[in-house]
Structures are given as C-alpha cells and as structure tokens.
N, C-alpha and C positions, 0 to 999 in steps of 0.2 A: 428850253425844256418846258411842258408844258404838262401840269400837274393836274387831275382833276377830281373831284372826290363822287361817288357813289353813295349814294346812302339813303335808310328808309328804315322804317321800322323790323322787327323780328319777322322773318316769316312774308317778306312781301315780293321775294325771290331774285334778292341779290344774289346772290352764290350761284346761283343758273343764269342770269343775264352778265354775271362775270369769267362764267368760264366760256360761254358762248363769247366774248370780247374776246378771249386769250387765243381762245381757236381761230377768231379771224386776225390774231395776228397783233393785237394791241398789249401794251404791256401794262401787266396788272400788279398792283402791290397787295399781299392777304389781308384779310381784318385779323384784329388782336384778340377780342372778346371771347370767341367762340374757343378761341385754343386756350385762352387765360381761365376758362371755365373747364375746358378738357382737363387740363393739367390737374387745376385743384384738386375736380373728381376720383382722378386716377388713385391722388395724393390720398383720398378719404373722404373729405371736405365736399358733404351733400350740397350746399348751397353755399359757392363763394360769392359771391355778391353781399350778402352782409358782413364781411369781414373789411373791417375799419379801411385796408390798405388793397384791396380791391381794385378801386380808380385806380391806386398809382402803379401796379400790376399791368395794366391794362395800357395806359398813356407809356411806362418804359418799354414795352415790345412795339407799339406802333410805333414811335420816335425808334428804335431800333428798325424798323421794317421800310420805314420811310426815309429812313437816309441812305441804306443798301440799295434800292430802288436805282432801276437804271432805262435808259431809254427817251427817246424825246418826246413821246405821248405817251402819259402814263394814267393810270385810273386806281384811284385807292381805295379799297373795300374799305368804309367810313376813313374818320378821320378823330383827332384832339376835339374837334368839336362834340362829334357821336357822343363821347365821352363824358362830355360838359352833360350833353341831354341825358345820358342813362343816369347820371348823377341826382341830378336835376328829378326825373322822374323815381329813383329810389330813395331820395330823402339825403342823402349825403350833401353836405357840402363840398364844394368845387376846394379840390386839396393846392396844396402851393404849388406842387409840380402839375397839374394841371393845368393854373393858371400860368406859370413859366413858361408849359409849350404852345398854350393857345398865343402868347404876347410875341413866343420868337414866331411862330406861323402867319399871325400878322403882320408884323413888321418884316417880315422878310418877303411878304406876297407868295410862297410859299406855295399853294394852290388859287387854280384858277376862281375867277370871283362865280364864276358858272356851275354849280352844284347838281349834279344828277342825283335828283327825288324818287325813288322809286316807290312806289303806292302800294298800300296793300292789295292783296287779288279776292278778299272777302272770307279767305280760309285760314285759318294756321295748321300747320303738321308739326305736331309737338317731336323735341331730338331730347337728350338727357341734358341739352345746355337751353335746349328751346323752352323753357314752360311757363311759356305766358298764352294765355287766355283770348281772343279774338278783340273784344270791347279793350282789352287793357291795352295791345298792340295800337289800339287807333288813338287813346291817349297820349301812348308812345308818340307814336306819330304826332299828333299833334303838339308834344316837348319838342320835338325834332325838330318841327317845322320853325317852331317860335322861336330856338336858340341859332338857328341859320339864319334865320333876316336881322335878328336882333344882331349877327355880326356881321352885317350885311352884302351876306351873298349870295345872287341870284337863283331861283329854282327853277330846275330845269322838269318839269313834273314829267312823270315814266308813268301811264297810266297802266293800268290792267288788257297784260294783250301776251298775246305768245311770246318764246323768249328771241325768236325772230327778228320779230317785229320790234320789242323791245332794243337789241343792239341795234339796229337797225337807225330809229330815231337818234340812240349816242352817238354810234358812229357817223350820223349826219352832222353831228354836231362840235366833232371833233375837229 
C-alpha cells in the first residue's frame, strides 16, 4: 500500500486538485482541520484555533481518517505533520498526542518519503474556516516547508497551474 500526503498551505488549492485525483480514480483520504473548525463554528466557538485542545481535535480525526482509509494508492489531504506546522505557526506547543502520532507515523513508514507541496496560486478566497491573509499563508508555507524536511521528506513541489495540469504532474508521480 502506498501512502502519500498532499499538502501546502491554506488556500493554495488543495481541495480542487484532490477532488480532481478522486474523479480520476485515485483514492483520497479528507483533511481534518477544515471540518474540526466546521464543527466548533457550528458549536458557537468563533475562533477554535485558540482553544488549548485544538491540535489534539485535529490529530484524533485524522489518525481516525487515516486508519479507515483504504486502497492501494492513497493520497491524504495533509497529514500529523500539517498539524506539527499549524502548531508551530500558531504559537502552541506540539502537544503529547501529537508527538505520539508523528513517532508511530515514523516508525511505521506510514507515508511515502515523497510529499506533494502544493504552492500558493498568489490569491486567497477567504471561507468561515479560511481567514488568513495572503503574506500570512506564505509564512504558512514557509512553517510547512521547514517542518517536512526537518522530518525528512522529500518535496514534490505543485507549482501554480490549472487543476489539470496539477493532477496531472501527481498522478505522474504516483
């Protein structure tokens, strides 16, 4: 089975170059964050992101999403790492169950060492979970970038191009 993670900062058009995967036929596992931020909303909670337990919200649905997961090419909308950088970039410290899951995903080689980077397109379109700022996203990004090699896995960089052409390069690569 072969595991592979997607990921890039907010707004750089993951969620369109992953349903464009799923329509040609590749199996896709959701990200967490965006529904862990749904939910709060719904709940009240204008801004869950600062709530102390947050991260660990976030890491127990994808460790739930990721074990369901089926298929022998799979592609994960981010991943425990994602998680480490959003942390990273919001001032939190990396909680214990986040470092539990980063240590069982390494040691079990878990996902491929091959990381689809997908870049920003130079815009953001703000959602009720989206509201970050353009300049703040390429910080993002640039957490993102830093926490993937520092665990050392290679970037597969998804530059700015239709979503096409985008699956196009993954699924070369797959």
């Amino acid at each position: 089975m072969r595991r592979f993670i997607l990921t890039g900062a907010p707004g750089a058009g993951k969620t369109a170059l992953l349903r464009q995967l799923e329509v040609d036929g590749i199996g896709v596992v959701e990200e967490a964050v965006t529904d862990v931020i749904a939910l709060e909303q719904a709940r009240g909670v204008p801004e869950p992101w600062t709530d102390a337990d947050f991260i660990d919200r976030i890491v127990t649905l994808q460790r739930q999403r990721r074990r369901l997961a089926a298929g022998l090419t799979q592609v994960h909308d981010r991943s425990a790492f994602c998680t480490e950088a959003l942390a990273v970039f919001l001032g939190h410290a990396p909680s214990a169950l986040l470092l539990q899951e980063i240590q069982e995903l390494k040691r079990t080689g878990f996902y491929e060492r091959q990381v689809f980077f997908v870049r920003l397109m130079g815009f953001i379109q703000p959602t009720a979970a989206r509201r970050i700022a353009l300049e703040d996203a390429r910080r993002f990004e640039a957490v993102h970038e830093r926490v993937y090699r520092e665990h050392g896995f290679e970037l597969v960089s998804v530059e700015p191009a239709s979503v096409i052409d985008r699956a196009g390069l993954v699924r070369r690569c797959l």
